[in-house]
N, C-alpha and C positions, 0 to 999 in steps of 0.2 A: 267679592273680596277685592280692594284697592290696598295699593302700597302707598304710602306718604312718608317722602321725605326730610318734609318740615319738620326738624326736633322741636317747634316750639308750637308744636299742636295743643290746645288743651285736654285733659283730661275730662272723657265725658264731655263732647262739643258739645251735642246737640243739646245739652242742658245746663251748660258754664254760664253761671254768674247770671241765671233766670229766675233765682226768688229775691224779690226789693227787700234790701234793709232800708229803714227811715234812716234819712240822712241824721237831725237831731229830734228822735225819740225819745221819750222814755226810756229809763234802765226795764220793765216789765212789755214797752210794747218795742222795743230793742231783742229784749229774749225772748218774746213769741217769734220774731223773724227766723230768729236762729234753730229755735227748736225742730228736730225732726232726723238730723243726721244721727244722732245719740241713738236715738229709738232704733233704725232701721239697724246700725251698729250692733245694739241691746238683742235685736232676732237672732244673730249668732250664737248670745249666748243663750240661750232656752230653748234650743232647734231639738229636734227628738235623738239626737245622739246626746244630747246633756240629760235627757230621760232615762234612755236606758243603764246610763252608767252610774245617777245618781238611786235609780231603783236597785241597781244591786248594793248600791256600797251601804244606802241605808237599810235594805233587809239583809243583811250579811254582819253588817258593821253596827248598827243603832246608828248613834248620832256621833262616831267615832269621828268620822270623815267631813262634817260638818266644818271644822278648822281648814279643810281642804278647799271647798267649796267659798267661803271668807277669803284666803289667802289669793283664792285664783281670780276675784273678783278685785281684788287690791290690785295683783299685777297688772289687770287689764282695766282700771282705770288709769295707772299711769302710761300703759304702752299704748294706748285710745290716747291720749292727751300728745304724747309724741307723734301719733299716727297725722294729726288733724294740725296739730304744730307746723312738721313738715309741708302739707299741702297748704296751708296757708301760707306760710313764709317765704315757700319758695316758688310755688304755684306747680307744684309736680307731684305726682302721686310717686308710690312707692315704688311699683313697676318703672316710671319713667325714670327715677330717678337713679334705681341700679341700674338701667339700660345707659346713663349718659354718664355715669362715674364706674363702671366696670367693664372688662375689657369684655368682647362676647362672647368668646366662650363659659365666662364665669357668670354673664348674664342667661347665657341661655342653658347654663345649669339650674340658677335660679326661677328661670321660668316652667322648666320642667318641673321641679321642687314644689314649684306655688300649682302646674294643673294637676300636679299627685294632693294636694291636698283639696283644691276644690272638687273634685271628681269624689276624696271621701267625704266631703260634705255634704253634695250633692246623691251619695250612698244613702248620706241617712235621713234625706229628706225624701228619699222617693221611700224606703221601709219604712218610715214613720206614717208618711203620708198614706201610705197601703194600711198598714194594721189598723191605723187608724176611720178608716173606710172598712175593713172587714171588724174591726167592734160594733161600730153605729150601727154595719148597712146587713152585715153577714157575707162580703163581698169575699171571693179568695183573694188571699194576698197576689198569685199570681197577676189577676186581673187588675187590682188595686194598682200594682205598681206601672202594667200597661197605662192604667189611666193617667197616669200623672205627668206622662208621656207628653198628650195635650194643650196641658198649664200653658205652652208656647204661646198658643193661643191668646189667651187672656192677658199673659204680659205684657205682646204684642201691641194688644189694644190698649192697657192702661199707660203703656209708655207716650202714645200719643194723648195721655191727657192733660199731660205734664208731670213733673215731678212731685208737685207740693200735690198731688191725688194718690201718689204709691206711699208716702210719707202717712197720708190721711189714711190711709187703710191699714197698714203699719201699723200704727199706731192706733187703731180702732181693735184690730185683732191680739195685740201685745193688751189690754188693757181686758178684753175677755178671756184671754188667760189666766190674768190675772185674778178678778173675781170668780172663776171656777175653782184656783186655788184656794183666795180666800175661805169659800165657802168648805173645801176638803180640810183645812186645817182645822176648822170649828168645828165637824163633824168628828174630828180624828181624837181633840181631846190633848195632844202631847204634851209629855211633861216640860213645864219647862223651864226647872231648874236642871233637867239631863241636857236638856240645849244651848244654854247657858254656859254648863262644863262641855257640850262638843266642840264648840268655838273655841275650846283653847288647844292650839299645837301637841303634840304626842309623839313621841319615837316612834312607839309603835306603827305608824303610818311607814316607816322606811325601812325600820326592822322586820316586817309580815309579809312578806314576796306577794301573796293574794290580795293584802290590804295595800300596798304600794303599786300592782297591777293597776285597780279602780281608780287610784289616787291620779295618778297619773293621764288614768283618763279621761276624770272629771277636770284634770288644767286643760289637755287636750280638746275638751268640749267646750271649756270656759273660754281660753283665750287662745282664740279661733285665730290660723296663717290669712285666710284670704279679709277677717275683720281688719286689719293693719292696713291691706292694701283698699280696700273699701272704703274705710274711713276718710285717708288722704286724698282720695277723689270728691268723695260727694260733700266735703265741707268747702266745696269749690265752689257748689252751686248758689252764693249765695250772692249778691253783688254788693261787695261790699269796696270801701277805697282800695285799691292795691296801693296805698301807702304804707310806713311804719306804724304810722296813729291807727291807721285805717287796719290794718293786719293784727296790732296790739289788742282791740277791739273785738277782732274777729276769734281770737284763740282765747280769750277770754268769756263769751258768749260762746263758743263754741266746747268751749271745757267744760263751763258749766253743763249746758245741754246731756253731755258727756256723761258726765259722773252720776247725773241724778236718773237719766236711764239705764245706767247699769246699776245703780241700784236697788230698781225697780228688779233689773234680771237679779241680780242675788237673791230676792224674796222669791221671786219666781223658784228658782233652783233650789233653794234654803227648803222651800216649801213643799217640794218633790221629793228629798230625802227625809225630811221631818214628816212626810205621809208615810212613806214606804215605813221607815223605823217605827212609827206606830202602831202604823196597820199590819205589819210583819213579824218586823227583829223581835218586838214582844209580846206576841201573840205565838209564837213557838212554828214560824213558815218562813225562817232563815233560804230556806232554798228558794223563795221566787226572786228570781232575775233577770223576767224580762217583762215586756209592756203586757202584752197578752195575761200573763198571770195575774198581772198586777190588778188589773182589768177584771179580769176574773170575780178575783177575792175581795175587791173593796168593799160591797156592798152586804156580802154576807157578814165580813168581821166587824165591821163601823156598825151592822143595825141600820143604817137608810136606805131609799132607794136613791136615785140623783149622783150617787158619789161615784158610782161608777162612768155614768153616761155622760157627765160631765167632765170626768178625767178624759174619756176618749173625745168631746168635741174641744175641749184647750188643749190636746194633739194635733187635732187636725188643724185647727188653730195656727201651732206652731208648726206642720208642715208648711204649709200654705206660706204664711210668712218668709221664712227660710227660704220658698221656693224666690221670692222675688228678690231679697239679697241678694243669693248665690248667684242670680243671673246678672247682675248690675257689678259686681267683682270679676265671673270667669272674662264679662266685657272688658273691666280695665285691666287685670293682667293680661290676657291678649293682645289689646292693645299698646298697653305701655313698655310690655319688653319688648314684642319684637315691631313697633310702629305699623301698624298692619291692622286695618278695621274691617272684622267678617260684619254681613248680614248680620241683624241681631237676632232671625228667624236662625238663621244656619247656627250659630254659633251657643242657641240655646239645643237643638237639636243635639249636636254632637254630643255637649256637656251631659243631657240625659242620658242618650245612647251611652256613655260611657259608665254610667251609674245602673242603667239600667241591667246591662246583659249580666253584672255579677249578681246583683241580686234575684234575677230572674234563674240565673243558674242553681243556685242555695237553695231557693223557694221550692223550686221543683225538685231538687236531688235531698233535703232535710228539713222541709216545710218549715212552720213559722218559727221554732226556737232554731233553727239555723240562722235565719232573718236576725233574731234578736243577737245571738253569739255576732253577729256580722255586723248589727249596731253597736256593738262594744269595740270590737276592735276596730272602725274604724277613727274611733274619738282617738283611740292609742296610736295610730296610723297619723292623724291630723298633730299629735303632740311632737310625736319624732320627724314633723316639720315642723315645727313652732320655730326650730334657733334658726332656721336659713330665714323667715320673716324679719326675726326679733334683730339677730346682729345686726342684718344693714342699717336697718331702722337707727337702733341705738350710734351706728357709727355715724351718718348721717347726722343726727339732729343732734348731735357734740360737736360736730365741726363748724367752726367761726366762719373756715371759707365760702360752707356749703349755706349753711344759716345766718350768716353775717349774727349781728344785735340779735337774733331769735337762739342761739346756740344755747341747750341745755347749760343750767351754772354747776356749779362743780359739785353740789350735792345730790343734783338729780342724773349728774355725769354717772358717780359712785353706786346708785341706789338702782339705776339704768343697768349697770354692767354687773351688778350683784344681782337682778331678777335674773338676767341673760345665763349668769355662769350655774345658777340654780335651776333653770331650767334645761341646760348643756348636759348638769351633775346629772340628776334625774333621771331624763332619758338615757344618760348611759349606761348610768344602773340597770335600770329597766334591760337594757339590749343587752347588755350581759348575762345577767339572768335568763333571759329569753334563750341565749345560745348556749349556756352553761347547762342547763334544767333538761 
């Protein structure tokens, strides 16, 4: 562990400003340079805590929640688009930059805030990653989630191959996810003119304490605390001019990148609850709600074989995945609040350790539907830190002083502070209820 100093350290040294943009390119060989921060951003949202919340809401709910799952995909293209704004314009990730505009005690609240949220992300990659090993392998969850213990290992070595190879695997595993979905929607058959009507907003999502529990945990899982501070780093990697033109350039190819891989996650997601409601909500097995079940039953109710075995390898999939994000975030919050660079070996250790001993606890005292109950609520856990992410964010990239020419205009000022206060509303809801009930 060293201490440094320097507040104008970069974020993520050892990989700043190491993939070439062509100077004058192509607009298409221009955004291949750029492409890849989007995708690695897009693994937060499809990580196996957006599984287990979206299999309950759509065998509980049909396609009620689908409007949910939409909405939270909206917010987090625009709060992704601020995320990657700020590191470019101003060359600070999110960490750094509440660490050098807040006084430290309000920073190292903040920090604390951001490793309670990484630690539940990192919850539901090691129980994902487990169940997901005990479907394929028959492995107990116990040992499942020792294994993934490990992963240190392999990160280890891929981070020495450079960036644009963790990006390529990324992006290689994000995209067989996908086609296992694909193929479970074609099998699944869903209506969909019902899908068509769940895309559209409902009270009922806020009026049904049970339907508003899931709701809330599918924003929780969609737009992720440590994806904000992720983003504003790794759209650093790229070398582009640190000019105005050169920065103008950068958030524009970098937005794009942006948007069109969370789009991809919406369908990912879209696709997980449009299975579950199929294969479930109408078929009369309202009660499964969790991965295991889900697992269970796909194959008997659809009539194939493949739909099962395929649900659990685009899991482990997305464990996998998630496991390499999560590690490249708990680095730049560490780093950027409190100036302070562990080992990346030590520093991924801990992170597990701390994911690990609850779930190893759960596993063994309420075996695998405790696991799943513990994937739910940690997505609700990651939501009721979304607003200490989302505020600074949003104050930040409104300010002229902080952003000069890059400062949000005044309509994404409004539309900014309107997600923020909707998502504040929300969860207070929620916590009231919670302590009211």
């Amino acid at each position: 562990m060293t201490w440094r100093d320097d507040s104008s350290t970069n974020s993520l040294s050892e990989v700043h400003a190491s993939i070439h943009v062509p100077a004058a390119g192509s607009f298409f060989r221009t955004l291949k340079a750029y492409l890849g921060p989007g995708l690695m951003v897009a693994v937060g949202y499809m990580d196996p805590g957006n599984w287990a919340t979206d299999i309950a809401g759509g065998a509980q709910f049909g396609y009620k929640l689908l409007s949910v799952v939409l909405i939270s995909n909206l917010f987090a293209m625009l709060l992704q688009h601020l995320s990657l704004k700020l590191g470019i314009a101003t060359g600070r990730d999110l960490a750094q930059a509440c660490r050098e505009h807040y006084s430290r005690p309000v920073a190292i609240g903040l920090w604390i805030l951001a490793e309670i949220a990484i630690a539940a992300t990192d919850l539901a990659e090691v129980i994902g990653a487990a169940i997901a090993l005990n479907l394929l392998f028959g492995l107990p969850i116990t040992v499942g989630i020792l294994i993934t213990a490990a992963d240190v290992l392999l990160l280890l070595w891929l981070q020495n191959k450079g960036f644009r190879v963790i990006e390529i695997i990324v992006a290689g595993l994000i995209f067989l996810i996908l086609a296992c979905f694909a193929y479970e929607l074609i099998v699944s058959r869903p209506d969909v003119q019902a899908i068509m009507g769940g895309l559209l907003p409902r009270s009922e999502v806020v009026t049904n304490p049970k339907m508003l529990y899931i709701a809330i945990g599918i924003l929780g899982a969609t737009v992720m605390p440590h994806n904000l501070y992720l983003h504003s780093s790794i759209v650093q990697t790229r070398d582009f001019p640190r000019t105005d033109t050169g920065r103008t350039e950068a958030i524009k190819f970098a937005t794009i990148d942006s948007t069109g891989s969370l789009f991809l996650a919406f369908f990912i997601n879209g696709a997980i609850l449009i299975l579950s409601a199929a294969a479930f909500h109408f078929s009369g097995n309202q009660q499964v709600a969790d991965i295991t079940d889900a697992h269970r039953l796909l194959d008997p109710l659809l009539g194939v074989k493949l739909a099962s075995v395929l649900f659990a390898v685009a899991l482990l999939a997305s464990g996998q995945n998630s496991t390499l994000t999560g590690t490249l975030a708990g680095q730049i919050v560490m780093e950027g609040f409190l100036n302070i660079r562990f080992k990346p070996w030590l520093r991924r250790l801990v992170t597990r350790l701390i994911a690990i001993v609850p779930a190893l606890v759960v596993a063994f005292l309420y075996g695998e539907r405790g696991t799943s109950e513990l994937l739910v609520l940690s997505q609700v856990v990651l939501s009721l830190q979304l607003s200490f992410a989302v505020v600074p964010l949003v104050l930040f990239t409104n300010s002229e002083k902080i952003m000069g020419r890059f400062a949000n205009p005044l309509w994404v000022k409004v539309l900014s502070w309107a997600i923020a206060g909707l998502i504040i509303g929300l969860n207070g809801y929620l916590l009231a209820e919670t302590l009211l009930s």
